[in-house]
N, C-alpha and C positions, 0 to 999 in steps of 0.2 A: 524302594526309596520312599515308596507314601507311608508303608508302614514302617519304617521307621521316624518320620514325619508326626506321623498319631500319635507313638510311643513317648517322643520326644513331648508332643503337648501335652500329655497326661502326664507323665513326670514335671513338667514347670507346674501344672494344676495342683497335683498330689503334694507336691514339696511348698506351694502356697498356702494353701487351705490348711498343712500341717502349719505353718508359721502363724497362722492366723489364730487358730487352735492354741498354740504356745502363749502367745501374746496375749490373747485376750485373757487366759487361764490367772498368769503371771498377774493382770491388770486388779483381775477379782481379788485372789489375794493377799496383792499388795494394800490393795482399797482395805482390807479385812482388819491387817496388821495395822495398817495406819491406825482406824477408829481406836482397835483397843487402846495402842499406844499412847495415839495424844492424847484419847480420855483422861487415864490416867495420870501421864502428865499434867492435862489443864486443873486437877482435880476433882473430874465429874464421877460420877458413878461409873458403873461397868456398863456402857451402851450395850453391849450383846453378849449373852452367854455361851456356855461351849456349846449347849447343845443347839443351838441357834446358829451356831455357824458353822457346826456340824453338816445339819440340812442344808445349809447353803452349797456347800461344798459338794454334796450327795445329789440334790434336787436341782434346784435357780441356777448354776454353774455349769454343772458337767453338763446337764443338756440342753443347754443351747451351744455348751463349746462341741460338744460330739458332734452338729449337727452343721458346726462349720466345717465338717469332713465333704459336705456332700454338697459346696458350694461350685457353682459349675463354672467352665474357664472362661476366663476374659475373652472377650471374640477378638483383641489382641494381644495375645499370650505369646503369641508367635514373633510376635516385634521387638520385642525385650532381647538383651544383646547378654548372653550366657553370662553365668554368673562365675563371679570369680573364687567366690569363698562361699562356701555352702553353709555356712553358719545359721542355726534359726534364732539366736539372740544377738542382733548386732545394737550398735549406737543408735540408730534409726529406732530399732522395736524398743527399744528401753528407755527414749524420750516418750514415745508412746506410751509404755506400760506405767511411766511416773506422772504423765498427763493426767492420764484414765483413772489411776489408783488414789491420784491426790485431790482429784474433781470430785469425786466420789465419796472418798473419807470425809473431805472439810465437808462438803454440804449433809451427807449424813449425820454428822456429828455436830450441826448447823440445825438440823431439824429434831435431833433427838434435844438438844441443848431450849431449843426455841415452845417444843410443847413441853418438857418439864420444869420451866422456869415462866416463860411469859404466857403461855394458857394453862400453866399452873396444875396442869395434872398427874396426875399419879406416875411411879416412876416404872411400872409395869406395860401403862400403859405408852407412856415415853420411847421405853425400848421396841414395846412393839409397831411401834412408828416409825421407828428406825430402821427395824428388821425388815419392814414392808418397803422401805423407803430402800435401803439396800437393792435388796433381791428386784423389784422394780429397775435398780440402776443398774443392776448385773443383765436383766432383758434387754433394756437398749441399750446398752453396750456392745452386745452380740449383733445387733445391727449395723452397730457400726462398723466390727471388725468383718464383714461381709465382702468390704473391699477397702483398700487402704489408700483407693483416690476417687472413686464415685462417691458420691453424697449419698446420704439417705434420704434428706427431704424431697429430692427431686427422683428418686428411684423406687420401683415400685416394691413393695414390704415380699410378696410374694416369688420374688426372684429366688428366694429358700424356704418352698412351702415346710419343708421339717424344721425350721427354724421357726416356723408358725406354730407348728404343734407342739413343739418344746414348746413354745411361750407361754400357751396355754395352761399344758399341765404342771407347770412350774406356777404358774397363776394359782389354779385352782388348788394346788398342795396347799401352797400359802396361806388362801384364806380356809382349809380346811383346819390346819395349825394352830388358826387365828380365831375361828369362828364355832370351830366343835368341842368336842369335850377336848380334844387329845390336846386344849392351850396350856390344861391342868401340867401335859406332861414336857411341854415347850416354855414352859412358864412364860404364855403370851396371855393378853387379854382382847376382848372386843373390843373395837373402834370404832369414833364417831364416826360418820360419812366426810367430814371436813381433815381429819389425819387421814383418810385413805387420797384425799384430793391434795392433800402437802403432801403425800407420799408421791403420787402419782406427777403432780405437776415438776416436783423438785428433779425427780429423775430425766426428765425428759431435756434438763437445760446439757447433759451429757453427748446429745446428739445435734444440741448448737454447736457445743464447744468445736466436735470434731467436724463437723461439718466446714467451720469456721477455719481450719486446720488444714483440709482440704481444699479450699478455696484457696489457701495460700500455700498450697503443697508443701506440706511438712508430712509424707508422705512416704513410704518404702518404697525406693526404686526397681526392688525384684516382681514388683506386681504391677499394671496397670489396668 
């Protein structure tokens, strides 16, 4: 009986942590699609290029979502009453994934808009404010799909140390992109220290929002 007990809680874990995984994937590139789209809609320039969203896709994304594999179970996992439909994209995940995609797009495209027009700088650099400003908002994003009713501001970052070490080496790609020769081959440029701080600050309203979301339990009921 107990082991089938464990079995059972490692299968609610597995089959979370996979939905997490989905969603948050789903969130990134829906945010991706958005940018280009309404850019060119509003008639801006192309905020991101392929091959920039390429690496996104490759680097900033997969690994912090792989890394939601390895989130450990709710110490009430066990309490949740069986699930009736095993679906990993329900109504729940897909207000989320339109929350997260559409928080994400507008203020990107909010920042890429804001240093190419009112600090008036070049549109290289623009985009690679954007790109930084992204990939930033794809890291705490993964924080928050950690769990789909605890907060993050109250919880502590470490509860998925390889969601730490993803974060980093998705950091440090970044500014290698950004900062080495190889911008030639990402068509990025160097940034003041004030767009990497719009970059940085801008992302982080991503983990109000939800946060905010959670507090008022707009939240999936197969996880607590």
């Amino acid at each position: 009986f107990a082991t089938i007990v464990s079995a059972i809680k490692e299968g609610r874990t597995i089959f979370n942590n996979i939905h997490k995984f989905v969603t948050y994937q789903l969130s990134c590139n829906y945010a991706e699609l958005f940018i280009i789209f309404i850019g060119i809609l509003l008639g801006l320039p192309l905020p991101l290029l392929a091959l920039q969203i390429l690496f996104m896709n490759l680097v900033t994304a997969n690994l912090p979502a792989i890394t939601l594999g390895f989130n450990p179970s709710s110490h009430d996992v066990m309490e949740t009453k069986p699930r009736r439909k095993s679906t990993l994209v329900n109504k729940k995940s897909i207000q989320l994934i339109i929350i997260a995609g559409t928080t994400m797009g507008v203020l990107t495209l909010g920042v890429f808009y804001f240093t190419l027009n009112v600090l008036n700088q070049e549109l290289v650099v623009a985009r690679t404010t954007a790109l930084m400003t992204l990939i930033f908002f794809e890291i705490a994003n993964a924080f928050n799909f950690r769990s789909f009713r605890k907060k993050v501001l109250n919880r502590s970052p470490f509860t998925n140390k390889y969601l730490i070490y993803a974060s980093i080496i998705s950091i440090l790609a970044t500014l290698i992109i950004i900062f080495s020769p190889l911008n030639k081959v990402f068509e990025t440029a160097p940034i003041q220290a004030l767009n990497v701080v719009i970059a940085l600050a801008t992302s982080l309203i991503i983990i109000v929002v939800f946060d905010i979301l959670k507090i008022k339990k707009v939240s999936l009921n197969e996880e607590k």
